[in-house]
mmCIF entry with sequence, helices, sheets and N, C-alpha, C, O atoms, coordinates in Angstrom:
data_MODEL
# 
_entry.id   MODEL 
# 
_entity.id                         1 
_entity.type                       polymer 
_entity.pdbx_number_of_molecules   1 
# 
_entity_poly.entity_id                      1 
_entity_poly.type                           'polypeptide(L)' 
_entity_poly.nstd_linkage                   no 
_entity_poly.nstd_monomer                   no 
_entity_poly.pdbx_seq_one_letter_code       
;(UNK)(UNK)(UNK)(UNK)(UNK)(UNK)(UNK)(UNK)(UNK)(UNK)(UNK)(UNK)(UNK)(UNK)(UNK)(UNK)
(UNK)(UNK)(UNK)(UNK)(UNK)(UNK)(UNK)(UNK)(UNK)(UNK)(UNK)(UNK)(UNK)(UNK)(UNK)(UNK)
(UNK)(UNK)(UNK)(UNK)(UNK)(UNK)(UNK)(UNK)(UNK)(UNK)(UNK)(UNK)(UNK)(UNK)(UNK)(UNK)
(UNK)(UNK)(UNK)(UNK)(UNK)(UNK)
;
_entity_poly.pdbx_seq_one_letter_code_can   XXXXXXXXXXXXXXXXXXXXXXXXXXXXXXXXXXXXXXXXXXXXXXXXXXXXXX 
_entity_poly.pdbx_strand_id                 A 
# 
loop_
_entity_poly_seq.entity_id 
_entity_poly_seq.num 
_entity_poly_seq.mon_id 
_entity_poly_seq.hetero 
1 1  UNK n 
1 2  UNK n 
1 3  UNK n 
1 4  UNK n 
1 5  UNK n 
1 6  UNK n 
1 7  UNK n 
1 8  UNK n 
1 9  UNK n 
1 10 UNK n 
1 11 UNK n 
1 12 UNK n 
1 13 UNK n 
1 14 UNK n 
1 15 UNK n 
1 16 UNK n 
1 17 UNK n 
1 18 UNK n 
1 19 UNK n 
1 20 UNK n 
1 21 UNK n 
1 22 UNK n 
1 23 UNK n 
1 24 UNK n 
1 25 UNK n 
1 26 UNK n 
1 27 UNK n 
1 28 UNK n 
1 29 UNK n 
1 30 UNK n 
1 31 UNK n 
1 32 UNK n 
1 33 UNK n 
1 34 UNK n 
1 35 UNK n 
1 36 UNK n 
1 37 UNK n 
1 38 UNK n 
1 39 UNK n 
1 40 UNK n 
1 41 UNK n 
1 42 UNK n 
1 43 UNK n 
1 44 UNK n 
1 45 UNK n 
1 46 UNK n 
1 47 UNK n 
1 48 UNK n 
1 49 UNK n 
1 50 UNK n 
1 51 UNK n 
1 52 UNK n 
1 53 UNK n 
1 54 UNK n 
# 
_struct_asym.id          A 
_struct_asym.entity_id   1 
# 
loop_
_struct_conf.conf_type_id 
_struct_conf.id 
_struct_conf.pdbx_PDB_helix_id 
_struct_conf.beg_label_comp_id 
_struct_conf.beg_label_asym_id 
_struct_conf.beg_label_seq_id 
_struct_conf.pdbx_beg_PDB_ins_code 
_struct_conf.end_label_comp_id 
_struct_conf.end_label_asym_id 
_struct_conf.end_label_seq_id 
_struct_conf.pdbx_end_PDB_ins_code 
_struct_conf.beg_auth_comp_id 
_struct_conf.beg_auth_asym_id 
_struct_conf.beg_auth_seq_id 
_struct_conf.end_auth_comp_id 
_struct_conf.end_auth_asym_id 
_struct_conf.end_auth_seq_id 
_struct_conf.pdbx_PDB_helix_class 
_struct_conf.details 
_struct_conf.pdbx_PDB_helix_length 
HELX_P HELX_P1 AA1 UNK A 2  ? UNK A 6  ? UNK A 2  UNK A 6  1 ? 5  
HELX_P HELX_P2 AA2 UNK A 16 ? UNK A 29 ? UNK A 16 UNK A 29 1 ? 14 
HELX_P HELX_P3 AA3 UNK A 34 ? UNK A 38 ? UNK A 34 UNK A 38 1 ? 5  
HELX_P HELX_P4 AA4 UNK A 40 ? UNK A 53 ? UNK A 40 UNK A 53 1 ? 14 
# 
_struct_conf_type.id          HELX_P 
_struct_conf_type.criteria    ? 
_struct_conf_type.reference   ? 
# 
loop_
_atom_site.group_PDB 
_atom_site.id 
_atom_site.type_symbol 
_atom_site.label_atom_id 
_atom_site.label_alt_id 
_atom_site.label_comp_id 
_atom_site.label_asym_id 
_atom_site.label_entity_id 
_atom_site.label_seq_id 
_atom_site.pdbx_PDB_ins_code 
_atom_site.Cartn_x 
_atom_site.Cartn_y 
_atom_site.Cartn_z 
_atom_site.occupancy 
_atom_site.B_iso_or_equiv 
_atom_site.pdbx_formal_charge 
_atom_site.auth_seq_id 
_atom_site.auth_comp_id 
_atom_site.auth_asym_id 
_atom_site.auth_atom_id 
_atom_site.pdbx_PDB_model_num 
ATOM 1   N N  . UNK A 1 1  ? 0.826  -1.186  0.000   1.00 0.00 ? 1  UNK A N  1 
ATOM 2   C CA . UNK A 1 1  ? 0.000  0.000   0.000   1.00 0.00 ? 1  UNK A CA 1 
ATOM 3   C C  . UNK A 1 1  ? 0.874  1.254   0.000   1.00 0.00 ? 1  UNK A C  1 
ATOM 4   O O  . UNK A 1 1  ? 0.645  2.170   -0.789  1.00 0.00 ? 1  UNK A O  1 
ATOM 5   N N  . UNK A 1 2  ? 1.929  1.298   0.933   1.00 0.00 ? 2  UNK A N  1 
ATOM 6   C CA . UNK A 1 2  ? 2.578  2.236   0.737   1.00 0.00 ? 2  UNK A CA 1 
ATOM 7   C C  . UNK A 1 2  ? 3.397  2.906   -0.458  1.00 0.00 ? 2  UNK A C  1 
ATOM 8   O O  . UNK A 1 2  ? 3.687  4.086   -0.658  1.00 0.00 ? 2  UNK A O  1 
ATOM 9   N N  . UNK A 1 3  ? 3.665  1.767   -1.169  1.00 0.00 ? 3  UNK A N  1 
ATOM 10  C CA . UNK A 1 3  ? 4.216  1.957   -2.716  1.00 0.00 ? 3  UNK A CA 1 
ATOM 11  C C  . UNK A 1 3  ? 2.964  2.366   -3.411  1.00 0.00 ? 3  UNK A C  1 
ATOM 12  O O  . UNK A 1 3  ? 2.787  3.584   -3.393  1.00 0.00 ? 3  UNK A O  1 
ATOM 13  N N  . UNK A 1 4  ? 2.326  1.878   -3.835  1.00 0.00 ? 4  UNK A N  1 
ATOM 14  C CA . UNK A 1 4  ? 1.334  1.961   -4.538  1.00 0.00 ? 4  UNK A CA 1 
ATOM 15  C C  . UNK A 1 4  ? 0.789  3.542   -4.140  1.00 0.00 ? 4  UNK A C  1 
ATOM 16  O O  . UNK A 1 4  ? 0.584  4.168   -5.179  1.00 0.00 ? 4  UNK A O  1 
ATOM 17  N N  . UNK A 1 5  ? 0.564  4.176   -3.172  1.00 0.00 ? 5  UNK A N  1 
ATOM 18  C CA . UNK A 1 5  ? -0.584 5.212   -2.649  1.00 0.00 ? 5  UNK A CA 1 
ATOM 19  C C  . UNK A 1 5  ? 0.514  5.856   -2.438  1.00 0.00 ? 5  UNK A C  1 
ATOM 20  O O  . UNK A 1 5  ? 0.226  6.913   -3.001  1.00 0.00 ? 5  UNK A O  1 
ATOM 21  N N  . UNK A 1 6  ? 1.581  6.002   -2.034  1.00 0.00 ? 6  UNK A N  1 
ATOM 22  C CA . UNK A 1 6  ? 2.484  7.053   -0.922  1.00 0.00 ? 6  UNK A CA 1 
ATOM 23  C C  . UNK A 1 6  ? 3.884  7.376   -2.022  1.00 0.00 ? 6  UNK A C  1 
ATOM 24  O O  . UNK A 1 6  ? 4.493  8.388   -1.674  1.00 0.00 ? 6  UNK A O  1 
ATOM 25  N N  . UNK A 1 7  ? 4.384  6.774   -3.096  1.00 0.00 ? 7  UNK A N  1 
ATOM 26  C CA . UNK A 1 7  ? 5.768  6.466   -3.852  1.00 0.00 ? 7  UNK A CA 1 
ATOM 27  C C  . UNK A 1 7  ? 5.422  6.488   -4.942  1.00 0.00 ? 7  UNK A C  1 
ATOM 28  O O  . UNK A 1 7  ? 4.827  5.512   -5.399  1.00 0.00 ? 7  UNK A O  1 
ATOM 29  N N  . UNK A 1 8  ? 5.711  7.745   -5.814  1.00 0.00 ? 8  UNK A N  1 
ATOM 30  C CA . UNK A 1 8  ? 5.803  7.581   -6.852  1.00 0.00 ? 8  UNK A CA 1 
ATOM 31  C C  . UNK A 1 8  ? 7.258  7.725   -8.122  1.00 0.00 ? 8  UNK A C  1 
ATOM 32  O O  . UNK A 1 8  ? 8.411  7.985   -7.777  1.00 0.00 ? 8  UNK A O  1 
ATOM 33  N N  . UNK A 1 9  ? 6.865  7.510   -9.412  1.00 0.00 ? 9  UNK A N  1 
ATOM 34  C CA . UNK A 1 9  ? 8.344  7.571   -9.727  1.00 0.00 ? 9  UNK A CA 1 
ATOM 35  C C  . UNK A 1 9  ? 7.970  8.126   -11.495 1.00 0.00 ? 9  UNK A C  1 
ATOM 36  O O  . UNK A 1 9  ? 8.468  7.717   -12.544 1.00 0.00 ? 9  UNK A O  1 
ATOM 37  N N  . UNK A 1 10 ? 6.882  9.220   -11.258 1.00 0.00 ? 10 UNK A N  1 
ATOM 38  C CA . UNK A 1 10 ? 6.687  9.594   -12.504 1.00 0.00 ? 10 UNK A CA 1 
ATOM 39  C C  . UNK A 1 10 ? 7.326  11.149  -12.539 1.00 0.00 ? 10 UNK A C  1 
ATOM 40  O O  . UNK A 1 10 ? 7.441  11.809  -11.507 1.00 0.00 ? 10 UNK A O  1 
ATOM 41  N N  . UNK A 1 11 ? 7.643  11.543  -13.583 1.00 0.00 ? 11 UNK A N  1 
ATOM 42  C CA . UNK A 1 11 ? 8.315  12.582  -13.680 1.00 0.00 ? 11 UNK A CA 1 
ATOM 43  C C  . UNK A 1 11 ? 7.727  13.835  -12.983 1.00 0.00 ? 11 UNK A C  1 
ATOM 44  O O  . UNK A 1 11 ? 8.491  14.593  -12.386 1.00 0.00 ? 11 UNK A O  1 
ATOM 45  N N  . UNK A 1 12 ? 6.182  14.118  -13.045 1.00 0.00 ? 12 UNK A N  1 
ATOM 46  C CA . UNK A 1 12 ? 5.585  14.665  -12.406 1.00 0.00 ? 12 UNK A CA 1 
ATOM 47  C C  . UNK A 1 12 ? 5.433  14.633  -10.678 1.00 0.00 ? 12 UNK A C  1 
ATOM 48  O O  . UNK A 1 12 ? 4.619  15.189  -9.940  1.00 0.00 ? 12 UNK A O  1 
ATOM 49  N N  . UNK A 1 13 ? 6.517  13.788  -10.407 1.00 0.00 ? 13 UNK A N  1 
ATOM 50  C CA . UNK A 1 13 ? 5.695  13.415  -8.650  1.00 0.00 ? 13 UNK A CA 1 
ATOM 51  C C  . UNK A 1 13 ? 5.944  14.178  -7.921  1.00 0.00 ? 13 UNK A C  1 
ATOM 52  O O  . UNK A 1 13 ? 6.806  15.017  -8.183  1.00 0.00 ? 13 UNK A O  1 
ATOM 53  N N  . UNK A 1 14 ? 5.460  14.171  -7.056  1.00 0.00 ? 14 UNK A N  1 
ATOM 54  C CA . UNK A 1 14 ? 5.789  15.079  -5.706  1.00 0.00 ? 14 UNK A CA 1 
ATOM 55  C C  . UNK A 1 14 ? 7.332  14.885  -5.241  1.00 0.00 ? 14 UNK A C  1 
ATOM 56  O O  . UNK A 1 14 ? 7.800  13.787  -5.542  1.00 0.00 ? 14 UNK A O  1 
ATOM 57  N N  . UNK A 1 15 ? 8.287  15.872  -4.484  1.00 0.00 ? 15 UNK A N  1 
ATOM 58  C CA . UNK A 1 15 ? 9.448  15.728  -4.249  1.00 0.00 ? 15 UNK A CA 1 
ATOM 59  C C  . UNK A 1 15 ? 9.168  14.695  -3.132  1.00 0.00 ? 15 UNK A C  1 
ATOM 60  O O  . UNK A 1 15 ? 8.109  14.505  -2.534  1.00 0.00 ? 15 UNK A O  1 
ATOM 61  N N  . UNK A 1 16 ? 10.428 14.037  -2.979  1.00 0.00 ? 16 UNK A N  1 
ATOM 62  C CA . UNK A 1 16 ? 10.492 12.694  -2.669  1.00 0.00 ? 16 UNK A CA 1 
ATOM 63  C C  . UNK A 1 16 ? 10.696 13.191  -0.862  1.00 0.00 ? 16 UNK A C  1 
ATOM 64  O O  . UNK A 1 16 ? 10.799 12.196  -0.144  1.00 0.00 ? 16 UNK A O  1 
ATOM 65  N N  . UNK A 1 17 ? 10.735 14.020  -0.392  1.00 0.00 ? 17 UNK A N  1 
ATOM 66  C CA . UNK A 1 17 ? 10.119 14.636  0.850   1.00 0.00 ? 17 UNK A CA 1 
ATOM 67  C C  . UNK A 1 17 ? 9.272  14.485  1.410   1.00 0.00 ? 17 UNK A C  1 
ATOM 68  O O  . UNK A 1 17 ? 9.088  14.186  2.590   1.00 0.00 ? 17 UNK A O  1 
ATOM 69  N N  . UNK A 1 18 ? 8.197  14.819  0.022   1.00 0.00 ? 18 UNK A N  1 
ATOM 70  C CA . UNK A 1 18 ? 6.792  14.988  -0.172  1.00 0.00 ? 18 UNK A CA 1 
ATOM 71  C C  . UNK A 1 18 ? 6.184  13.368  -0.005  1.00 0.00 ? 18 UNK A C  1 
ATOM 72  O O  . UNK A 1 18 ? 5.510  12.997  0.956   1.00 0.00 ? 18 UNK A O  1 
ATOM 73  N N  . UNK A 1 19 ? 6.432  12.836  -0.722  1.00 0.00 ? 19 UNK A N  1 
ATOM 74  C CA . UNK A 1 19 ? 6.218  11.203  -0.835  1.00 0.00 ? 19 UNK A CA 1 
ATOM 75  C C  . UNK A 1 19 ? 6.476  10.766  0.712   1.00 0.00 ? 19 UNK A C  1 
ATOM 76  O O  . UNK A 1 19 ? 5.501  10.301  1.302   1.00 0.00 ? 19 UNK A O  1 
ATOM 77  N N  . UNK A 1 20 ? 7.668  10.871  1.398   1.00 0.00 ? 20 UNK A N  1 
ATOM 78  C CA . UNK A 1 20 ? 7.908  10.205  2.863   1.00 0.00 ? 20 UNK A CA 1 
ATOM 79  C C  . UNK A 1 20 ? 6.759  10.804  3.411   1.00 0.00 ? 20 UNK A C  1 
ATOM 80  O O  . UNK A 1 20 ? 5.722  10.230  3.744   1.00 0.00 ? 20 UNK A O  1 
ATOM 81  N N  . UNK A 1 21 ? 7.026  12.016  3.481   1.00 0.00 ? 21 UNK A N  1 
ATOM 82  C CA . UNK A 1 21 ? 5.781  12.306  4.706   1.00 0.00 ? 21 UNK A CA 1 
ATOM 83  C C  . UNK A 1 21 ? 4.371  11.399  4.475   1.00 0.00 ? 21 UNK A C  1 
ATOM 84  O O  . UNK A 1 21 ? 3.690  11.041  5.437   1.00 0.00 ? 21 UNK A O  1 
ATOM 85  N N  . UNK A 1 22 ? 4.086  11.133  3.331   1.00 0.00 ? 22 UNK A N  1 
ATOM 86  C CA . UNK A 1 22 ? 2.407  10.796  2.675   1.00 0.00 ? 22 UNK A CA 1 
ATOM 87  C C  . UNK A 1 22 ? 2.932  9.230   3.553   1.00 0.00 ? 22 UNK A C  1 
ATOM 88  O O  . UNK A 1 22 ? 2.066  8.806   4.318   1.00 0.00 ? 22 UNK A O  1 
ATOM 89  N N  . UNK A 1 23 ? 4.307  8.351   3.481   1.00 0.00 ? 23 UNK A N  1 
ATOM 90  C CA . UNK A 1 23 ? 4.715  6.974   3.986   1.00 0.00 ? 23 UNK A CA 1 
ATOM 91  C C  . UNK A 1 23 ? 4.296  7.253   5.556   1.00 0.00 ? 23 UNK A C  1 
ATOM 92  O O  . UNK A 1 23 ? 3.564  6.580   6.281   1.00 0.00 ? 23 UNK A O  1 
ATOM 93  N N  . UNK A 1 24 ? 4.879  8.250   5.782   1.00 0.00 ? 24 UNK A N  1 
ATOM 94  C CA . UNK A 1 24 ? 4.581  8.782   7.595   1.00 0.00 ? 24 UNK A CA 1 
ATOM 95  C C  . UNK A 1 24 ? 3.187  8.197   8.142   1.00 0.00 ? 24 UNK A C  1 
ATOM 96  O O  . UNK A 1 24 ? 2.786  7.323   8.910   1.00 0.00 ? 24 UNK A O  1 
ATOM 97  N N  . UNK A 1 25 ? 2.673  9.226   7.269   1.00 0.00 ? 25 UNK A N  1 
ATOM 98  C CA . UNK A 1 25 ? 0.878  10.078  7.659   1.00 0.00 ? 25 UNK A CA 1 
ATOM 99  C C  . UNK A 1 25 ? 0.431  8.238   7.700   1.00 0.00 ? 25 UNK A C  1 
ATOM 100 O O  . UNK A 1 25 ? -0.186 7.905   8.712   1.00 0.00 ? 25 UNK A O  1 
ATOM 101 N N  . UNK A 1 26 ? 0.777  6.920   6.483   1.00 0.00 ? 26 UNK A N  1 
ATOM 102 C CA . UNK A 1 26 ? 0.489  6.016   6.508   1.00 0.00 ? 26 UNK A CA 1 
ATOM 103 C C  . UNK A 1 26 ? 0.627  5.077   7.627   1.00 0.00 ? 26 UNK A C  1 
ATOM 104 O O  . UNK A 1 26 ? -0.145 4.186   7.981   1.00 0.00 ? 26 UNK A O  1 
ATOM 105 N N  . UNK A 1 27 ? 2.140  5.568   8.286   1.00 0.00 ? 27 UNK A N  1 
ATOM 106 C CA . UNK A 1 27 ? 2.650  4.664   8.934   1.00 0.00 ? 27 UNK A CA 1 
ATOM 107 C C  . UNK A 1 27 ? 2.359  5.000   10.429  1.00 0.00 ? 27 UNK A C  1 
ATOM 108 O O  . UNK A 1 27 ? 2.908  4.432   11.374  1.00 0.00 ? 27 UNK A O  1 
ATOM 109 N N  . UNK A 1 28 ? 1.395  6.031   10.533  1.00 0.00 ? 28 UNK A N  1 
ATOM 110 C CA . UNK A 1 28 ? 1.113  7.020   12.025  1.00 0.00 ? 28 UNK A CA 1 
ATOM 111 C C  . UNK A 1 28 ? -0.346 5.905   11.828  1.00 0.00 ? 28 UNK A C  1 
ATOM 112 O O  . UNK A 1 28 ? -0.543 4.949   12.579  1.00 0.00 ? 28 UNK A O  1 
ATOM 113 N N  . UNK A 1 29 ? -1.358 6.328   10.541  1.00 0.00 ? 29 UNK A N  1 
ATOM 114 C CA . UNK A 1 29 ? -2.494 6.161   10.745  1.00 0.00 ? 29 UNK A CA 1 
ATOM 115 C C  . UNK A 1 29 ? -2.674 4.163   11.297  1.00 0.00 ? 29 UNK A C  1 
ATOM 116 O O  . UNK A 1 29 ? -3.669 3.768   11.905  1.00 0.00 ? 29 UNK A O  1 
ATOM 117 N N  . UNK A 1 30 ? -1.724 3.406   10.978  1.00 0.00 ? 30 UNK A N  1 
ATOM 118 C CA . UNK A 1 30 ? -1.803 2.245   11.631  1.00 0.00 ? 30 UNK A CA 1 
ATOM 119 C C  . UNK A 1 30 ? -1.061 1.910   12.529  1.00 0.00 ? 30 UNK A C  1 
ATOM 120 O O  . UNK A 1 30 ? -0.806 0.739   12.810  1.00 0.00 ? 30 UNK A O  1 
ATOM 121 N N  . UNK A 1 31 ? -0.639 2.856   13.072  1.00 0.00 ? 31 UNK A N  1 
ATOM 122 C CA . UNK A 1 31 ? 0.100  2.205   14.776  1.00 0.00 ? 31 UNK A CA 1 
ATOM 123 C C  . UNK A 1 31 ? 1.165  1.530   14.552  1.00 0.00 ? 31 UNK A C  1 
ATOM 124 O O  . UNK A 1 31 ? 1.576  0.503   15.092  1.00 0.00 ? 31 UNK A O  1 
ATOM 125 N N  . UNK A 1 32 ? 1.890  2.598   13.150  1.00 0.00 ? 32 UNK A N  1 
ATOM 126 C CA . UNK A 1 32 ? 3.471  0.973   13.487  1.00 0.00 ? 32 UNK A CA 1 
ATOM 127 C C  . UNK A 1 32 ? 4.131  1.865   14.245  1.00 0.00 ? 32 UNK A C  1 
ATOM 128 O O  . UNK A 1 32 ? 3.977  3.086   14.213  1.00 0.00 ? 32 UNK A O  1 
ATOM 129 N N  . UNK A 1 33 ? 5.273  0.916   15.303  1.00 0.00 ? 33 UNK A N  1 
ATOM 130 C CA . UNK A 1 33 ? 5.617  1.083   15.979  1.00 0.00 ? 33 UNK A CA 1 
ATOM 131 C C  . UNK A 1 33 ? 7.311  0.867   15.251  1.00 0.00 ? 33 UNK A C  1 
ATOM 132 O O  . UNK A 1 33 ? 7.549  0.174   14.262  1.00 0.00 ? 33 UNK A O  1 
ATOM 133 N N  . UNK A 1 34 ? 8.431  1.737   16.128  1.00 0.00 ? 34 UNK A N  1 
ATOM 134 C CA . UNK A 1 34 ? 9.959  2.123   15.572  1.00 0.00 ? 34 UNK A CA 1 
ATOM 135 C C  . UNK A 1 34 ? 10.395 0.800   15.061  1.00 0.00 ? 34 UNK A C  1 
ATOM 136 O O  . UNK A 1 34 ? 11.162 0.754   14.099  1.00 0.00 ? 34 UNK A O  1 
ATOM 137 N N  . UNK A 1 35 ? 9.930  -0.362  15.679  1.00 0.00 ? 35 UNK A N  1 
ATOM 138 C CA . UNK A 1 35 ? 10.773 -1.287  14.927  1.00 0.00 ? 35 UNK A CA 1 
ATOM 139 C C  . UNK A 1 35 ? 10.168 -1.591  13.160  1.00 0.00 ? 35 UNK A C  1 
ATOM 140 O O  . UNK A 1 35 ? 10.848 -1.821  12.160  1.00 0.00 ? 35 UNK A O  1 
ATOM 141 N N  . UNK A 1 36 ? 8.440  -1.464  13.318  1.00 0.00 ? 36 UNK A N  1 
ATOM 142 C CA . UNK A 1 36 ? 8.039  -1.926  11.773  1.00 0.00 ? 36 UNK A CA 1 
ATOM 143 C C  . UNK A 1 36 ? 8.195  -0.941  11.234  1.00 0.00 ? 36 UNK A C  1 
ATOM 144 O O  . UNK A 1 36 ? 8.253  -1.183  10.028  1.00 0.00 ? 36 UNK A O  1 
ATOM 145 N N  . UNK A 1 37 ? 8.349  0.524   11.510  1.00 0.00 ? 37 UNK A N  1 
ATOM 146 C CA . UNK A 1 37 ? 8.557  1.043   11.015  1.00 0.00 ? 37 UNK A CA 1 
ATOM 147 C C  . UNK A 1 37 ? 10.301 1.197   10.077  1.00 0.00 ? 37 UNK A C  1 
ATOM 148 O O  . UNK A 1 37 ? 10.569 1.538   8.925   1.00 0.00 ? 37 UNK A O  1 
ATOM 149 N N  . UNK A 1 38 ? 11.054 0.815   11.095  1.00 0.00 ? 38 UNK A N  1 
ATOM 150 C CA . UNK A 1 38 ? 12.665 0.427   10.616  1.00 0.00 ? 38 UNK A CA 1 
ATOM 151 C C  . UNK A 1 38 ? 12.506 -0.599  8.902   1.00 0.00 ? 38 UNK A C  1 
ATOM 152 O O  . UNK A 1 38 ? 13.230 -0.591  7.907   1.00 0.00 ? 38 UNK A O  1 
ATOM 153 N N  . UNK A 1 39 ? 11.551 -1.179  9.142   1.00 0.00 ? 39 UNK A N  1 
ATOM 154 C CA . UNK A 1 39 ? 11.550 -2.375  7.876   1.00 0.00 ? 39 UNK A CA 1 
ATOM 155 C C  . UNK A 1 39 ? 10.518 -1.857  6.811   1.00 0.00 ? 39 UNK A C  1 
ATOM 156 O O  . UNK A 1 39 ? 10.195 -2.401  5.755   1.00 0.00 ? 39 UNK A O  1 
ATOM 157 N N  . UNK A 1 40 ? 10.138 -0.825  7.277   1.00 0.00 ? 40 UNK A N  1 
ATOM 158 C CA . UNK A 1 40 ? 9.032  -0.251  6.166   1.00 0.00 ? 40 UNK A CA 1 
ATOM 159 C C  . UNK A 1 40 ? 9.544  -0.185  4.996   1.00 0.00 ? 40 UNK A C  1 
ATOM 160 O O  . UNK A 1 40 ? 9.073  -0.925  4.132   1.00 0.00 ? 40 UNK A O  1 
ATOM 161 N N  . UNK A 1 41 ? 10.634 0.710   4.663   1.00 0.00 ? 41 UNK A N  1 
ATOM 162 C CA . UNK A 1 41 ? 11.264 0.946   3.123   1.00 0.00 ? 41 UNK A CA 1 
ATOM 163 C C  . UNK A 1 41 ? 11.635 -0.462  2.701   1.00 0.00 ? 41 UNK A C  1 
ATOM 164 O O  . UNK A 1 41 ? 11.719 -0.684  1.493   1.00 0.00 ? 41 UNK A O  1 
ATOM 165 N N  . UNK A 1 42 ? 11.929 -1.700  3.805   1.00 0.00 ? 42 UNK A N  1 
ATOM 166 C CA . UNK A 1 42 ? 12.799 -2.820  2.820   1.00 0.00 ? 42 UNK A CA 1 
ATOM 167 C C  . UNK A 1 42 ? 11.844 -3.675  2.653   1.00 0.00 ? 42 UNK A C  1 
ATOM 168 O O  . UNK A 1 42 ? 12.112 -4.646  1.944   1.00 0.00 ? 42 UNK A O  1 
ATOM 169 N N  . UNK A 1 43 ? 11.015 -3.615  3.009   1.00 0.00 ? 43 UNK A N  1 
ATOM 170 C CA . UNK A 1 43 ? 9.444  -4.594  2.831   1.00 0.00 ? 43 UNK A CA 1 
ATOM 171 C C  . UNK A 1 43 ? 8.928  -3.854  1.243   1.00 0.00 ? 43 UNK A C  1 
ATOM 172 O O  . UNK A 1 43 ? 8.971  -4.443  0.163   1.00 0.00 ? 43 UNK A O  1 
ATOM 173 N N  . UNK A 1 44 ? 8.571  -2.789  1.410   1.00 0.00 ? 44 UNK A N  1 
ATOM 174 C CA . UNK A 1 44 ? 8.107  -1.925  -0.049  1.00 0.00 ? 44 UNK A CA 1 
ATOM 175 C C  . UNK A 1 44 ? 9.082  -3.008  -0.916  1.00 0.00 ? 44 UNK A C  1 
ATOM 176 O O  . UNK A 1 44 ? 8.680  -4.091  -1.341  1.00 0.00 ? 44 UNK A O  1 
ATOM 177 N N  . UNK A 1 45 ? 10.878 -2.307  -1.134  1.00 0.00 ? 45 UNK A N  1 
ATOM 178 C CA . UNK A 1 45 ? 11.470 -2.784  -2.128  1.00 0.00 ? 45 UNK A CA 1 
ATOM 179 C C  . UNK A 1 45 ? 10.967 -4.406  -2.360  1.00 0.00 ? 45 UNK A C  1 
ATOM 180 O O  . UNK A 1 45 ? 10.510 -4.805  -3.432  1.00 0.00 ? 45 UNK A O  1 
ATOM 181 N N  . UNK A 1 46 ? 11.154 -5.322  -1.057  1.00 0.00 ? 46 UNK A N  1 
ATOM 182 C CA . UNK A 1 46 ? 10.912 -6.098  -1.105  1.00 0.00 ? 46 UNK A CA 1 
ATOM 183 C C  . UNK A 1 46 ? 9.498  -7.053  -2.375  1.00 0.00 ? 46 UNK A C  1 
ATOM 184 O O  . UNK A 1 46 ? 9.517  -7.966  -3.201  1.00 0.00 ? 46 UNK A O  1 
ATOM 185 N N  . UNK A 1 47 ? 8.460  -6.075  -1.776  1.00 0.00 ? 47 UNK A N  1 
ATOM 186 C CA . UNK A 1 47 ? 7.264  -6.379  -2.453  1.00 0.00 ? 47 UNK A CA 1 
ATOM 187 C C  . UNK A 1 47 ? 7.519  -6.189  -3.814  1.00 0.00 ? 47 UNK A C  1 
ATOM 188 O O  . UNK A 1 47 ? 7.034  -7.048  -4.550  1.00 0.00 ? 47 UNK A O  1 
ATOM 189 N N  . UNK A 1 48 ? 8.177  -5.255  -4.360  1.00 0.00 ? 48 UNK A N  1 
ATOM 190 C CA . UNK A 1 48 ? 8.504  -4.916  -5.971  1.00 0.00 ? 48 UNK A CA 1 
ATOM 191 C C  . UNK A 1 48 ? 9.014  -5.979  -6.250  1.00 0.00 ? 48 UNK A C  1 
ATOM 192 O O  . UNK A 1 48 ? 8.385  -6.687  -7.036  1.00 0.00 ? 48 UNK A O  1 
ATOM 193 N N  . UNK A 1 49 ? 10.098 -6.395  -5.811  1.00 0.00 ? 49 UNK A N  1 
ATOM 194 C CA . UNK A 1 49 ? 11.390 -7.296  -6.171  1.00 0.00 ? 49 UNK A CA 1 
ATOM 195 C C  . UNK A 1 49 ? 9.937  -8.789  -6.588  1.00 0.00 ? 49 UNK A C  1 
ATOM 196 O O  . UNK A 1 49 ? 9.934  -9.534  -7.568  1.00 0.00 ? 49 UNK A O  1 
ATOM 197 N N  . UNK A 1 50 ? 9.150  -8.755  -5.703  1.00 0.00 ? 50 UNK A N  1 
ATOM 198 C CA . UNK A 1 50 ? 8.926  -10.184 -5.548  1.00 0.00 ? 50 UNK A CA 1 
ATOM 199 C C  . UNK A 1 50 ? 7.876  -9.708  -6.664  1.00 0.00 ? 50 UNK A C  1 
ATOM 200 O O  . UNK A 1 50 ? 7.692  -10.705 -7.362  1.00 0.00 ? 50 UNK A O  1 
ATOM 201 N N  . UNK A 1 51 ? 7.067  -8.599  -7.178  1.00 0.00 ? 51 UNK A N  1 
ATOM 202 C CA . UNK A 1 51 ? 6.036  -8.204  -8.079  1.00 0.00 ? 51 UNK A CA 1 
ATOM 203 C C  . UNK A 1 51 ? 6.784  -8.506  -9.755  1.00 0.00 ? 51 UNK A C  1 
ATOM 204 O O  . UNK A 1 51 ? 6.236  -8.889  -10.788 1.00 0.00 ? 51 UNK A O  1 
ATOM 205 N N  . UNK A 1 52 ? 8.162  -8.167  -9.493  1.00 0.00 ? 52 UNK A N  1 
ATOM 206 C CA . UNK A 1 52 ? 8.726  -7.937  -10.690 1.00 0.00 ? 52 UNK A CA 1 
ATOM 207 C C  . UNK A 1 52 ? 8.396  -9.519  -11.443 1.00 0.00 ? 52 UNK A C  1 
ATOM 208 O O  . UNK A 1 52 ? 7.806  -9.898  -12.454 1.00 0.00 ? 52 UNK A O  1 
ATOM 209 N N  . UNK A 1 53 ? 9.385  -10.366 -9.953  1.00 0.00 ? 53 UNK A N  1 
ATOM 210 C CA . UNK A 1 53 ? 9.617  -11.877 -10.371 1.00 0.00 ? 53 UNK A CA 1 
ATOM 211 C C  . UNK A 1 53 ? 8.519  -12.687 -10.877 1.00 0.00 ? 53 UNK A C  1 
ATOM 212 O O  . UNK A 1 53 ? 8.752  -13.647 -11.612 1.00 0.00 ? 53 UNK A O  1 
ATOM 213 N N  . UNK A 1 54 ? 7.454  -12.397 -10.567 1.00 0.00 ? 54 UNK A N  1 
ATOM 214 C CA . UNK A 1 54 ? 6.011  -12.741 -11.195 1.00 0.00 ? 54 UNK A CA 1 
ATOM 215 C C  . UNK A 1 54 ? 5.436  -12.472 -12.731 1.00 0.00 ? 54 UNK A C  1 
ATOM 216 O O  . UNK A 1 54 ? 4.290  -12.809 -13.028 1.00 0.00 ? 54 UNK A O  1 
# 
């Protein structure tokens, strides 16, 4: 969700500032806590990596 709704990578996007905070506002509105939050960015890549391989 966070890729999808919060990360974009079109020429038009919001500065990539802009994008974390929208990951934030995501990552406030469900209660993750410092550690899921630590794995947030490598879970995203993660999910691509495994979207690509499909």
């Amino acid at each position: 969700m966070a890729w999808t709704w919060c990360v974009s990578s079109r020429t038009d996007a919001p500065p990539a500032t802009a994008q974390a905070l929208q990951v934030r506002v995501l990552a406030d509105a469900y209660g993750l806590g410092a550690e899921a939050r630590a794995r947030l960015v490598d879970a995203m890549l993660d999910r691509q990596e495994r979207n690509a391989r499909w």
